[in-house]
BADO-825655 format. One line per 3 residues: number of its first residue (from 1); their letters; for each residue x, y, z of N, C-alpha, C. Coordinates in steps of 0.2 Angstrom, whole numbers, plus 2048, in hexadecimal, padded with zeros to 3 digits. Example, Ala and Ser with C-alpha at 12.3 -4.5 7.8 and 13.67 -1.06 7.14 Angstrom:
! residues 2
1 = AS = 842 7E4 827 83E 7EA 827 842 7F0 827; 840 7F5 823 844 7FB 824 840 800 827
//
This chain:
! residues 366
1 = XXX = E38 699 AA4 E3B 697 AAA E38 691 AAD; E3C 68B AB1 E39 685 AB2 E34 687 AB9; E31 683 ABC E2D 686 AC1 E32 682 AC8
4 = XXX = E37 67D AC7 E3A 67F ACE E3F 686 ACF; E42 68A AC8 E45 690 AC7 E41 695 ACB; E3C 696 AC8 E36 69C ACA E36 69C AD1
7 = XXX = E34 697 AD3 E33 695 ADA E37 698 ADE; E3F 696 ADC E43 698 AE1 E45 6A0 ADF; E43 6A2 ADA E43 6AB AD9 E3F 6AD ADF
10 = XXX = E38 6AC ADF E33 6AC AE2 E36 6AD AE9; E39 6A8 AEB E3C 6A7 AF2 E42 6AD AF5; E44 6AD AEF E4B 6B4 AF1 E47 6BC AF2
13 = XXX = E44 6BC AEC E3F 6C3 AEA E3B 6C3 AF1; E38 6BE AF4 E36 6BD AFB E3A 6C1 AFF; E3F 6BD B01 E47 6BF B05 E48 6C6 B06
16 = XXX = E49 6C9 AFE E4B 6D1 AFC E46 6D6 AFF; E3D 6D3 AFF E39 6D6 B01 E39 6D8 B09; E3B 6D2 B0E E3B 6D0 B13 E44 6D7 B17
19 = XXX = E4A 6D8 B11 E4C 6D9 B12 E4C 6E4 B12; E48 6E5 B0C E45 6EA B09 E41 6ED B13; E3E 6E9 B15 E3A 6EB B1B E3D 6EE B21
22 = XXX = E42 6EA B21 E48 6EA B25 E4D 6F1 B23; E4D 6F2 B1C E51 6F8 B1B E4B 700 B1D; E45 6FC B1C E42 702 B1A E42 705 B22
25 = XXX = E3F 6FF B29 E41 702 B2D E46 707 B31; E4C 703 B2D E52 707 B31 E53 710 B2D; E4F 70F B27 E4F 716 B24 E4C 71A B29
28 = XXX = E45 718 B29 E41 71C B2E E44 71F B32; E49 71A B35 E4B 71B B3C E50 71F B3D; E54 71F B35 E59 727 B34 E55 72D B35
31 = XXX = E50 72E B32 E4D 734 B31 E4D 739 B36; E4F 73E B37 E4D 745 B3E E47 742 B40; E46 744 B47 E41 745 B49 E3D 749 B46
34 = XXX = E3E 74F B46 E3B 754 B42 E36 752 B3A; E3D 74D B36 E39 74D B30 E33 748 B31; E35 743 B36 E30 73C B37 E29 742 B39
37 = XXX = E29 745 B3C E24 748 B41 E20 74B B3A; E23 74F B35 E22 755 B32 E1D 751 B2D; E21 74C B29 E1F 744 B25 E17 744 B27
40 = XXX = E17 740 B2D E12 73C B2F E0E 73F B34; E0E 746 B36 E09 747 B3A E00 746 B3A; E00 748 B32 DF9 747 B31 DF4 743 B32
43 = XXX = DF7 73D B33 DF6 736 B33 DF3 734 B3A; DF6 739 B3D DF3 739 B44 DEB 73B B43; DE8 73D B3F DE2 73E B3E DE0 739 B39
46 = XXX = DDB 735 B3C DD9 72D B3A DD6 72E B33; DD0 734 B2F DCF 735 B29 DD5 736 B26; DDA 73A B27 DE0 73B B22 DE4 733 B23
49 = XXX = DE3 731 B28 DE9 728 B27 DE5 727 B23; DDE 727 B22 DDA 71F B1F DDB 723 B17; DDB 72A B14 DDD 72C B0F DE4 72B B0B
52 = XXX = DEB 72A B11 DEF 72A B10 DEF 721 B0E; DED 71C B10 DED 717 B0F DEB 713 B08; DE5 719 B05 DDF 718 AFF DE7 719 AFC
55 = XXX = DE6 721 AFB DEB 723 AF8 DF3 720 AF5; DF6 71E AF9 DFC 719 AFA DFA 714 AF5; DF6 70F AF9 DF4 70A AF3 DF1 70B AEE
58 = XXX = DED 70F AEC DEC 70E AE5 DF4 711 AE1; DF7 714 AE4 DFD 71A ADD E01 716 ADF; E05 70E AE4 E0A 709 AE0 E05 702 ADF
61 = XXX = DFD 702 ADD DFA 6FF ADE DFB 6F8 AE1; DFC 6F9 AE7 DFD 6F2 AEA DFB 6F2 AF2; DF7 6F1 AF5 DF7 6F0 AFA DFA 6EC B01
64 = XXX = DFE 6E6 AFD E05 6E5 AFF E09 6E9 B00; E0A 6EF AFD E0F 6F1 AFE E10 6F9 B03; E0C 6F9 B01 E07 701 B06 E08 6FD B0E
67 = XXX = E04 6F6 B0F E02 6F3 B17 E09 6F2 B18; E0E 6F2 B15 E14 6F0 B16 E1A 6F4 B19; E18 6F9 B16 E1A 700 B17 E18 703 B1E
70 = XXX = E11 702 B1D E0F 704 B25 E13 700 B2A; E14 6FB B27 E15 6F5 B2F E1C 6F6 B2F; E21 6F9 B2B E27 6FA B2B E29 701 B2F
73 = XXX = E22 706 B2D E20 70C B34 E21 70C B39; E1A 706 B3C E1A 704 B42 E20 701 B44; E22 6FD B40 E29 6FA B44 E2F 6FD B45
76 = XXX = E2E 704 B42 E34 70A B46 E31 70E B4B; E2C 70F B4B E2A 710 B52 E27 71A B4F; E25 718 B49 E24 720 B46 E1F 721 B46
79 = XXX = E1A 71C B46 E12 71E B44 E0F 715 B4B; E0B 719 B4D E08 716 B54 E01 70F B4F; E02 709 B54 DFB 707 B52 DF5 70B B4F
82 = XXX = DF4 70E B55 DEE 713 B54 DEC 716 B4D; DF2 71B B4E DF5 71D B49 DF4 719 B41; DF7 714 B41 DF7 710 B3A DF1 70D B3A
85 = XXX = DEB 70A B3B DE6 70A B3A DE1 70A B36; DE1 70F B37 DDC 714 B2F DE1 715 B2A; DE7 715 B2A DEB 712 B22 DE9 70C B1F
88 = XXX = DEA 707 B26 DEA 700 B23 DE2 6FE B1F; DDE 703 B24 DD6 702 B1F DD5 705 B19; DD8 70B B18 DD9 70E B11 DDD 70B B0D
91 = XXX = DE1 706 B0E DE3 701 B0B DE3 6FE B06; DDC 6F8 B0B DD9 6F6 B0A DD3 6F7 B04; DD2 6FF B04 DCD 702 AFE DD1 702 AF9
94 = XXX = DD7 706 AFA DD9 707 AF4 DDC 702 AEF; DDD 6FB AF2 DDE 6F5 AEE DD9 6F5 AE7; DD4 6F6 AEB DCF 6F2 AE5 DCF 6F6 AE0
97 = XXX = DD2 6FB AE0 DD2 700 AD8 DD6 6FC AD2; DDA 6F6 AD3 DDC 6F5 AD1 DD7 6EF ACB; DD3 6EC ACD DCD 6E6 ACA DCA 6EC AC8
100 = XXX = DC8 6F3 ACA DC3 6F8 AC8 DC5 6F9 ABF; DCC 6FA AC2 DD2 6FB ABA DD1 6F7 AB4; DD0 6F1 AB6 DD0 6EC AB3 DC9 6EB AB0
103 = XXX = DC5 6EF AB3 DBD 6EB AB0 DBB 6EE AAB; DBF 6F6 AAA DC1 6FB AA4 DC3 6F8 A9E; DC6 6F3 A9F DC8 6EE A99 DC2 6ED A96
106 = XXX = DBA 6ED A96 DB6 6E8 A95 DB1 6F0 A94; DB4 6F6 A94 DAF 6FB A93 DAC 6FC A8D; DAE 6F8 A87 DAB 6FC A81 DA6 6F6 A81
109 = XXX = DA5 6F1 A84 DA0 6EC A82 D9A 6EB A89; D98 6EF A86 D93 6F0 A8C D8F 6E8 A91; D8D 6E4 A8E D8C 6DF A92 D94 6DB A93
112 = XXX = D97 6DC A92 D9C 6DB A97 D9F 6DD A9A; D9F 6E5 A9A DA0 6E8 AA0 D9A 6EB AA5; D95 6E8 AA5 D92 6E8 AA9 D92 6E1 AB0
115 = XXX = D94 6DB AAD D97 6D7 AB3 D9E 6D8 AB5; DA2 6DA AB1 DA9 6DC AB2 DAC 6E2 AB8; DA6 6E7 AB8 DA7 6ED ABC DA2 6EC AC2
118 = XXX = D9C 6E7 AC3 D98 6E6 ACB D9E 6E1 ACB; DA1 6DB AC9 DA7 6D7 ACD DAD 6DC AD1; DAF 6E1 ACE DB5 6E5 ACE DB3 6E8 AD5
121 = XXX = DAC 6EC AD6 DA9 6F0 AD9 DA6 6EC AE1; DA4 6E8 ADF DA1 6E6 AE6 DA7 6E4 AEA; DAC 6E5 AEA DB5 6E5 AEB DB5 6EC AF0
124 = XXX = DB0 6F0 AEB DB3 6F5 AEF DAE 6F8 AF5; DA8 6F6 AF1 DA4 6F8 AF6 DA2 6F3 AFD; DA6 6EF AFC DA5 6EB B03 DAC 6EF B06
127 = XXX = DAF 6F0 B02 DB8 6F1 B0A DB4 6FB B0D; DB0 6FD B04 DAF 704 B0A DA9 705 B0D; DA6 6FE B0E DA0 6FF B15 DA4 6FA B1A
130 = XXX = DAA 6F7 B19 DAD 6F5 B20 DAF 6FA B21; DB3 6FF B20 DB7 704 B22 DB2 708 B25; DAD 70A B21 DA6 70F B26 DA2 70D B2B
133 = XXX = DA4 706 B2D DA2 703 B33 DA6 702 B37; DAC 701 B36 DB1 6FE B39 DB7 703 B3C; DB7 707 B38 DBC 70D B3C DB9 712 B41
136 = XXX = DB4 715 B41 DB0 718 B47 DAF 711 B4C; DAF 70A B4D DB0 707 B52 DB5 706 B55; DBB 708 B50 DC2 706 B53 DC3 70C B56
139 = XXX = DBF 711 B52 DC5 718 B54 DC1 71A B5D; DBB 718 B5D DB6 718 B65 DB9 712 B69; DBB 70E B66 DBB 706 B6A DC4 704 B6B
142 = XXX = DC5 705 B64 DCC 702 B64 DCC 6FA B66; DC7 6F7 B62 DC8 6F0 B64 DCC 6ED B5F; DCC 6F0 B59 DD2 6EB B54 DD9 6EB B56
145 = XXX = DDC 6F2 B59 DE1 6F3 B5B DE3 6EF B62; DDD 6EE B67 DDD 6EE B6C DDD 6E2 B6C; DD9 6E2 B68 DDB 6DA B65 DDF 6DA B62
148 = XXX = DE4 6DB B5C DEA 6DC B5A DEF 6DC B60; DEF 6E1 B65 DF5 6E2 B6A DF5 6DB B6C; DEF 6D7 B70 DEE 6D3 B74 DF2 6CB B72
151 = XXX = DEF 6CC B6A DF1 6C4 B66 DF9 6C6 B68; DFD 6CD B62 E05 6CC B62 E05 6CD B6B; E04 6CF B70 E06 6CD B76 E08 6C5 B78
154 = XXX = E04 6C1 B73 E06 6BA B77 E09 6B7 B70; E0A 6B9 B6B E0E 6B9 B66 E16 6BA B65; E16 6C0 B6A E1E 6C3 B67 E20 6C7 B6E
157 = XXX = E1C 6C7 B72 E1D 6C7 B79 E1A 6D1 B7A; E1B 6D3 B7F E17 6D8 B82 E1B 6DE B82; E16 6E5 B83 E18 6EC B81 E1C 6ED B7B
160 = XXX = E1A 6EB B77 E1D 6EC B73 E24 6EA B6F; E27 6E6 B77 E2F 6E4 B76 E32 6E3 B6F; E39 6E5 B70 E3D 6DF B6A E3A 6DA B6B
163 = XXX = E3A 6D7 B62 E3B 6D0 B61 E3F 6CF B5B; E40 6C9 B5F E46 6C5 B58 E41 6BF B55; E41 6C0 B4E E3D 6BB B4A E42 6B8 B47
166 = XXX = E41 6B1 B48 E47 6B0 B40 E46 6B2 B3A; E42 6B6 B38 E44 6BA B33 E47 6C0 B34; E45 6C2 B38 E49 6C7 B3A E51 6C6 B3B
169 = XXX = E53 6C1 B3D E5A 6BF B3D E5B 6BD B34; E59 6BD B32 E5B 6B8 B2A E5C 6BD B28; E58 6C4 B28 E57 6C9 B25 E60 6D0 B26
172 = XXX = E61 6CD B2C E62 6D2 B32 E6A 6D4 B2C; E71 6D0 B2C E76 6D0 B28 E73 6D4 B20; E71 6D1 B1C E6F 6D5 B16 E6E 6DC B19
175 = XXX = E68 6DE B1C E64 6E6 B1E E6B 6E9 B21; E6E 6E6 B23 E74 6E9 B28 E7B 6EC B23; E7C 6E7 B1F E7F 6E7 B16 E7E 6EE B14
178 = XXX = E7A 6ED B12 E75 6F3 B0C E75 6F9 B12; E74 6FB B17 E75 6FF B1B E7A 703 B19; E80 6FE B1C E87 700 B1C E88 705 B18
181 = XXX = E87 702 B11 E8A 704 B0C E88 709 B08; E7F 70B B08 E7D 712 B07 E7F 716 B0E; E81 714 B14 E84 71A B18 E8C 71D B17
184 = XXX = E8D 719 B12 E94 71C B12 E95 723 B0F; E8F 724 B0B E8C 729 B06 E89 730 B0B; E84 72E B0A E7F 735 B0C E7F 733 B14
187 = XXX = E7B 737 B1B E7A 737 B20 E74 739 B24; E72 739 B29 E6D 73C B2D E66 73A B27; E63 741 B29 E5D 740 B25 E5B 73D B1D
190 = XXX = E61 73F B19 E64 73D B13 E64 736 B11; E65 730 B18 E68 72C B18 E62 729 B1A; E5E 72C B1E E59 729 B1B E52 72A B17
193 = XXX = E52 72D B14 E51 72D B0F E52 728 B06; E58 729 B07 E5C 724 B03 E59 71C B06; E5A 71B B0A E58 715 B0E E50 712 B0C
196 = XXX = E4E 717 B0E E45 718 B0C E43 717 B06; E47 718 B00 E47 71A AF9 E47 711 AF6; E4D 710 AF9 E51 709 AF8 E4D 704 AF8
199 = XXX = E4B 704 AFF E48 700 B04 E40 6FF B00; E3C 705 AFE E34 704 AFB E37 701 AF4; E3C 702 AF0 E3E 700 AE9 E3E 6F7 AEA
202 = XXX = E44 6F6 AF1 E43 6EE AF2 E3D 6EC AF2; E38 6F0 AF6 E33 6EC AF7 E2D 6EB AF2; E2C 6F0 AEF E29 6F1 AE7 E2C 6EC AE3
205 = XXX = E30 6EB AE2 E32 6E7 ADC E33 6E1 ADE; E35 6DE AE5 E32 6D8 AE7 E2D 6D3 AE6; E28 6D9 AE8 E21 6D8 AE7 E1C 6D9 AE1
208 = XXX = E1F 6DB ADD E1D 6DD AD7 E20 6D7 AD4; E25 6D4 AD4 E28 6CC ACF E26 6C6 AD6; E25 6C8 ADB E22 6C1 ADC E1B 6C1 ADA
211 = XXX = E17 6C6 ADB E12 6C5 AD8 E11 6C2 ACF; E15 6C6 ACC E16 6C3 AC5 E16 6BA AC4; E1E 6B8 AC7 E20 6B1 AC6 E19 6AD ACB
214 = XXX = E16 6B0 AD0 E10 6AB AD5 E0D 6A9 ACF; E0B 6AE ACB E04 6B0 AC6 E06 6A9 AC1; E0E 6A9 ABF E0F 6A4 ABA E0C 69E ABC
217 = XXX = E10 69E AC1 E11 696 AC6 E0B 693 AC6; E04 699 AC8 DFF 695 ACB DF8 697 AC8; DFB 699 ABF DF5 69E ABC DF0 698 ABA
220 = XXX = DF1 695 AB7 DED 690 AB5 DE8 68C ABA; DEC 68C AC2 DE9 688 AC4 DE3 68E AC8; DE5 694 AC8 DE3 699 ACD DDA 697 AC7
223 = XXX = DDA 699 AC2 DD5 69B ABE DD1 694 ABE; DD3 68F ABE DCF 687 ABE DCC 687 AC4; DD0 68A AC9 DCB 688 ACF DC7 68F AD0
226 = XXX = DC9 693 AD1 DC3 698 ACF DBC 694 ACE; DBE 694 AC5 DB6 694 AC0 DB3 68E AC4; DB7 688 AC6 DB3 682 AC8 DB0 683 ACD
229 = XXX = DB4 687 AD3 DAE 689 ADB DA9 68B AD9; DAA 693 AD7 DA7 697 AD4 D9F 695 AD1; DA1 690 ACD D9B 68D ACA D96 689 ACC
232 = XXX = D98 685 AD5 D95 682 AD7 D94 689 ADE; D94 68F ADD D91 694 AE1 D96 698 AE6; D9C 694 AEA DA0 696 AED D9F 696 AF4
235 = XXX = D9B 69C AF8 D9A 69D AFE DA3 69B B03; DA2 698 B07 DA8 69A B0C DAD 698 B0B; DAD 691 B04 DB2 68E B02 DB7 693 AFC
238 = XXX = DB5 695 AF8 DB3 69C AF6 DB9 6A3 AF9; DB7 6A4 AFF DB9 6A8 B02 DC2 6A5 B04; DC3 69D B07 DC6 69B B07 DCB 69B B01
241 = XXX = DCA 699 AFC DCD 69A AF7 DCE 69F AF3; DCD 6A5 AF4 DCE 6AD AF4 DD5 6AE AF9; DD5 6AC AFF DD9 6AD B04 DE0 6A9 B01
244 = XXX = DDF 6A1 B01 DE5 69E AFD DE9 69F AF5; DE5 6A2 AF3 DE8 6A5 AEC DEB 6AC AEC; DE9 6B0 AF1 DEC 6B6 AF4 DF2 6B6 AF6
247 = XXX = DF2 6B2 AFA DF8 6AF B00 DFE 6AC AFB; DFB 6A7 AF6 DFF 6A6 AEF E03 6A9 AED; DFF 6AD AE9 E01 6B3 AE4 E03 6BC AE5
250 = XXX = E04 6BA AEE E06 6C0 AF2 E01 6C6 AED; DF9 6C7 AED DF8 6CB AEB DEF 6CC AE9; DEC 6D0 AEE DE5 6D1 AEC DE4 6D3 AE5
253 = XXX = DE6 6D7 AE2 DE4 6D9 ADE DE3 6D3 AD9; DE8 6CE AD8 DEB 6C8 AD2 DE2 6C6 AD2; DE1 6C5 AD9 DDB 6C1 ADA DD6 6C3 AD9
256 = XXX = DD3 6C9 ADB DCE 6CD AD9 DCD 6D0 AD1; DD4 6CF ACC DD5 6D1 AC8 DD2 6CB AC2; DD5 6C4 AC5 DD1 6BF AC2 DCB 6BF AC1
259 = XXX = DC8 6C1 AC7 DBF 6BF AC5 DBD 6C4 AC0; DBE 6CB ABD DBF 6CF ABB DBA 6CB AB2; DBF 6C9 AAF DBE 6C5 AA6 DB7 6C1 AAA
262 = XXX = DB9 6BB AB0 DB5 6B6 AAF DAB 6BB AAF; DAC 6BF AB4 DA6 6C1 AB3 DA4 6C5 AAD; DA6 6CC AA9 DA7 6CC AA4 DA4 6C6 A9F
265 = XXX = DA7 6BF AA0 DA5 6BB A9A D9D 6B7 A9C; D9A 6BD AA3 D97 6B7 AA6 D98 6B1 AA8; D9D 6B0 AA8 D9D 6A6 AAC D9C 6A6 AB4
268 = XXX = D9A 6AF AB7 D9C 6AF ABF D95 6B4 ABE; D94 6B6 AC5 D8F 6B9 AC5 D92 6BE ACC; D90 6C4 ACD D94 6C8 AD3 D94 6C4 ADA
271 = XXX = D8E 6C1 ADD D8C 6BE AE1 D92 6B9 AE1; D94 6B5 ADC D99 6B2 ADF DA0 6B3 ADE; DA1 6B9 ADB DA7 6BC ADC DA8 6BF AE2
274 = XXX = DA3 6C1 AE6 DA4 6C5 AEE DA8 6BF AF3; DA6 6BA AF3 DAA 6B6 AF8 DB1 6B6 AF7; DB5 6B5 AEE DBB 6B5 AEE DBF 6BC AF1
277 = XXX = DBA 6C1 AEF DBF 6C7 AF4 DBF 6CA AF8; DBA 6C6 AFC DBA 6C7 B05 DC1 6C0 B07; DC2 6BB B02 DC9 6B8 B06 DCF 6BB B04
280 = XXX = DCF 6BE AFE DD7 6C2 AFB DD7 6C8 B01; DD2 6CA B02 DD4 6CF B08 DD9 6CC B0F; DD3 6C6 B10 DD9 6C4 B15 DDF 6C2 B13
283 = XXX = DDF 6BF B0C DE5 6BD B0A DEB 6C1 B0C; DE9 6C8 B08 DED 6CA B07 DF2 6CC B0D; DEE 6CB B14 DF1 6CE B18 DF9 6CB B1B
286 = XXX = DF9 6C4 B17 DFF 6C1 B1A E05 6C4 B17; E04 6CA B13 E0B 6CD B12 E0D 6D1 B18; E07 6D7 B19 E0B 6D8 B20 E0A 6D4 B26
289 = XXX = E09 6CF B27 E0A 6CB B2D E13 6C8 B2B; E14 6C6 B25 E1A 6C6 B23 E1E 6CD B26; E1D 6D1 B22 E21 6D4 B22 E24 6D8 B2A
292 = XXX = E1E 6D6 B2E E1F 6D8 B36 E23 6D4 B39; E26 6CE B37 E2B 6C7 B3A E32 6CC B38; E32 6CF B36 E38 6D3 B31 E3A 6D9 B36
295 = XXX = E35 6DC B38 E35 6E3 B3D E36 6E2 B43; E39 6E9 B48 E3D 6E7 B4D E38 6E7 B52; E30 6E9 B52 E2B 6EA B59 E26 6E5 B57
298 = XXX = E26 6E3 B5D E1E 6E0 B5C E18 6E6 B5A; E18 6E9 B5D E13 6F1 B59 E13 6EC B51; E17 6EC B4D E18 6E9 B45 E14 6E3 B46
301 = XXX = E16 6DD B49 E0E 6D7 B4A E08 6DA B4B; E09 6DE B4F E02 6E3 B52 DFC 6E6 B4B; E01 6EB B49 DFD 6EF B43 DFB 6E8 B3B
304 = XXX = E01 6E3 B3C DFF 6DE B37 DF8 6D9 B3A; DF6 6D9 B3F DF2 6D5 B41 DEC 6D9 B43; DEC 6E0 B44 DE7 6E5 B40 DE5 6E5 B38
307 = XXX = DE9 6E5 B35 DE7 6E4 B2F DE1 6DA B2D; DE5 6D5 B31 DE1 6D1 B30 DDA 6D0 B33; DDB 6D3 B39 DD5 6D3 B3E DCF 6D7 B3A
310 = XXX = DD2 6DD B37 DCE 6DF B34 DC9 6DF B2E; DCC 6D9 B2B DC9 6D7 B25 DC5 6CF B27; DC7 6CD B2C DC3 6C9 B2E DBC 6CB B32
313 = XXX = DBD 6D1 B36 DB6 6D4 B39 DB4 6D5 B33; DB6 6DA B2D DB2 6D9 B27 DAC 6D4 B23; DB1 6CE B25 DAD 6C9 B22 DA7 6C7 B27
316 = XXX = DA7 6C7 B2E DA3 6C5 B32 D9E 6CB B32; D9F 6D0 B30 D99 6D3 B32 D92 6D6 B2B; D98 6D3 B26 D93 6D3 B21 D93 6CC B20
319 = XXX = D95 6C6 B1E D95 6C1 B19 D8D 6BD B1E; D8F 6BB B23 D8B 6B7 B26 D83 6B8 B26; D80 6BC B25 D7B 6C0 B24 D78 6C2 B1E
322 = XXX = D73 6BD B1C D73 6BD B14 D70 6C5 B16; D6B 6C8 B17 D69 6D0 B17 D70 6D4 B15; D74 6D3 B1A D7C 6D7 B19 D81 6D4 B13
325 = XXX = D7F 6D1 B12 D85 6CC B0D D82 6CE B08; D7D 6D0 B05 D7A 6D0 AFD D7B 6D9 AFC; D7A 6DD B02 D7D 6E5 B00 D83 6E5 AFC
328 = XXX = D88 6E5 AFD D8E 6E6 AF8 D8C 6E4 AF1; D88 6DD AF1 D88 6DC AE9 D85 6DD AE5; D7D 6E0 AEC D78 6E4 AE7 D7C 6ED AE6
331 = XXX = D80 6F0 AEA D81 6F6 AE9 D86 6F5 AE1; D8B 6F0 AE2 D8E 6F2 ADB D8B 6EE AD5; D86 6EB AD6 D7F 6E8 ACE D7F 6F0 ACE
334 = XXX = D7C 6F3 AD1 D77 6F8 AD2 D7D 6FF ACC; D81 6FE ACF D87 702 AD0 D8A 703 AC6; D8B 6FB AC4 D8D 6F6 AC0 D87 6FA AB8
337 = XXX = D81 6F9 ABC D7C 6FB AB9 D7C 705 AB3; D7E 707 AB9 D7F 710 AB8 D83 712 AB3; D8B 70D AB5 D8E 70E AB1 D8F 70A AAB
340 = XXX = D8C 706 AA9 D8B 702 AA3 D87 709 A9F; D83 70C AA1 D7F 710 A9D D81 717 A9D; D87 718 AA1 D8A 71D AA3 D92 71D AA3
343 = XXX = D95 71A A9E D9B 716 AA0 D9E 71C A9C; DA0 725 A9A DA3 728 A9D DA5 72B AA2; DA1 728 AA7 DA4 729 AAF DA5 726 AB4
346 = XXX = DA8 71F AB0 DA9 71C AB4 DB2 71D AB4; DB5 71E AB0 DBE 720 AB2 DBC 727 AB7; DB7 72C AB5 DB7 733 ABA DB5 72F AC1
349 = XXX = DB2 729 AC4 DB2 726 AC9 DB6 723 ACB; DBA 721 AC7 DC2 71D ACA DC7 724 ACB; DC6 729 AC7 DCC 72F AC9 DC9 731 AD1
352 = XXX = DC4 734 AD1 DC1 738 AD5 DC1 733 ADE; DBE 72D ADC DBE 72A AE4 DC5 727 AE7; DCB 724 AE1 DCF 721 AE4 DD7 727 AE3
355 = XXX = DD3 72D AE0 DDA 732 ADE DD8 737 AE2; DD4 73E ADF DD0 744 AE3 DD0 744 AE8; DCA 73E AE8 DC8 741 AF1 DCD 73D AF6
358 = XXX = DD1 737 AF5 DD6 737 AFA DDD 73D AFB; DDE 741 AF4 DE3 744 AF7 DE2 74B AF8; DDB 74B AF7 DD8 755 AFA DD3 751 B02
361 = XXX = DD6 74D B05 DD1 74B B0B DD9 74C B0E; DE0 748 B0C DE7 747 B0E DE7 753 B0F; DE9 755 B0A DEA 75B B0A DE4 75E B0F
364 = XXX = DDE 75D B0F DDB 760 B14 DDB 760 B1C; DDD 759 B1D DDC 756 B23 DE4 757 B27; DE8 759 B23 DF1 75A B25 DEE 760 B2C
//
């Protein structure tokens, strides 16, 4: 396909996602009170959100599509800032299963799977020592929510009001379409449900093919700039370029997934693959800032700009400080090491942290 064709697929598959958001809200918003409440109570309890979050994103692995979900919650008025939260940080964890996946490719050949899996892992081990810094301050302080409310207050205006985005207008006839016309069928609770089914299919498969055709568009160029940074060390330009190729290819994983062969072959070393995914984290966050232009509360700006805020304090509390900045990379060298001499336990470590114990912490904590 030529690359102005793709482009403009790109652009519609965009559209569908934007419209997907829109359907998912009005689902939610069919639902009983009853069933909403029944669904989502748990989550009221900030360990079970941040499990439900893990867990969401690694099982449609995507963390676009989980933060998108959430912000499509908050924008029916189902699940409270607060509330969403510790989803969006569990999110955040359960992305990186995905590079974890990938480094398995390189399991039978031991000195390549040993730079392959501390690349993959120092991923992980920096989002789960933000998250165990970082949520007992929000959940004491409430300053990521509390900065969140403050910015969409001068963004999309106060307490929460309607907002009309133009996207939201562009979106508004299509969402209203497809509405109609599954209501003509089933009703009440039923309807939404179908809605909700619909609506997560749009957004999966939007995101899943714009991600593909980005990947075509900009694969070449993504992996030249890499090795070339890369090579002269990285550090903040690094981080920067992690966040642009993210934003690209609407997808942490694409990015984190790269680095994945290069270190494998050696040409990277973990130290410099840490900067590239402290910025796909940010990156990744402009899906749901996107996808909040699309929902009917500013609450929706609010929880997507918890999401970015959060991943920004991430970087500033570790990266800045060579002491704090070298932990993650020494935990997964370290880590990297075990399992290179222990590699059949490294899949029992991928079941057990991003499957098990997310959904008997979910079951426990209901």
């Amino acid at each position: 396909m030529p690359a102005p064709a793709r482009a403009a697929l790109v652009l519609s598959l965009l559209y569908l996602f934007l419209v997907g958001i829109a359907v998912l809200e009005n689902g939610i918003s069919s639902l009983g009170e009853g069933v909403q409440e029944s669904l989502f109570s748990s989550v009221s309890n900030p360990l079970a959100g941040l499990f439900v979050g893990i867990l969401a994103t690694v099982l449609v692995q995507s963390s676009s599509v989980s933060t998108a979900t959430v912000v499509g919650l908050v924008g029916s008025g189902l699940l409270s800032v607060d509330d969403a939260v510790p989803v969006i940080m569990g999110a955040n964890i359960g992305t990186t299963v995905t590079s974890t996946l990938a480094a398995l490719g390189h399991v039978r050949r031991p000195q390549e799977f040993r730079g392959a899996f501390a690349a993959a892992t120092v991923h992980d081990f920096f989002n789960v020592l933000t998250v165990l810094i970082l949520l007992p301050i929000e959940l004491a302080t409430g300053v990521l929510a509390r900065s969140a409310t403050w910015l969409s207050d001068h963004l999309v205006g106060q307490d929460g009001a309607s907002f009309e985005s133009p996207i939201k207008k562009a979106v508004k006839a299509p969402s209203e379409a497809i509405i109609d016309l599954v209501a003509t069928g089933p009703s009440g609770t039923l309807l939404g449900v179908v809605l909700i089914a619909l609506a997560m299919a749009m957004i999966f498969v939007a995101l899943a093919f714009i991600t593909k055709n980005m990947r075509v568009l900009v694969a070449d160029r993504i992996e030249r700039s890499v090795s070339e940074l890369l090579e002269r060390g990285g550090g903040t330009a690094a981080i920067v370029l992690g966040m642009v190729i993210t934003i690209a290819v609407q997808s942490s994983s694409i990015t984190t997934s790269v680095l994945v062969p290069l270190a494998a072959a050696g040409i990277i070393s973990t130290r410099n693959v840490y900067p590239v995914t402290l910025g796909a984290n940010v990156g990744t966050t402009a899906t749901a800032l996107l996808a909040a232009m699309a929902a009917s509360r500013g609450e929706a700006v609010t929880i997507a700009l918890v999401h970015t805020l959060f991943n920004l304090a991430g970087i500033l509390l570790f990266y800045p400080v060579p002491a704090l900045r070298a932990v993650p990379v020494r935990l997964a060298d370290r880590m990297a090491e075990t399992a290179t001499k222990r590699r059949s336990m490294v899949l029992a470590y991928v079941i057990v942290v991003f499957l098990v114990v997310p959904a008997f912490g979910v079951l426990l904590l209901r």
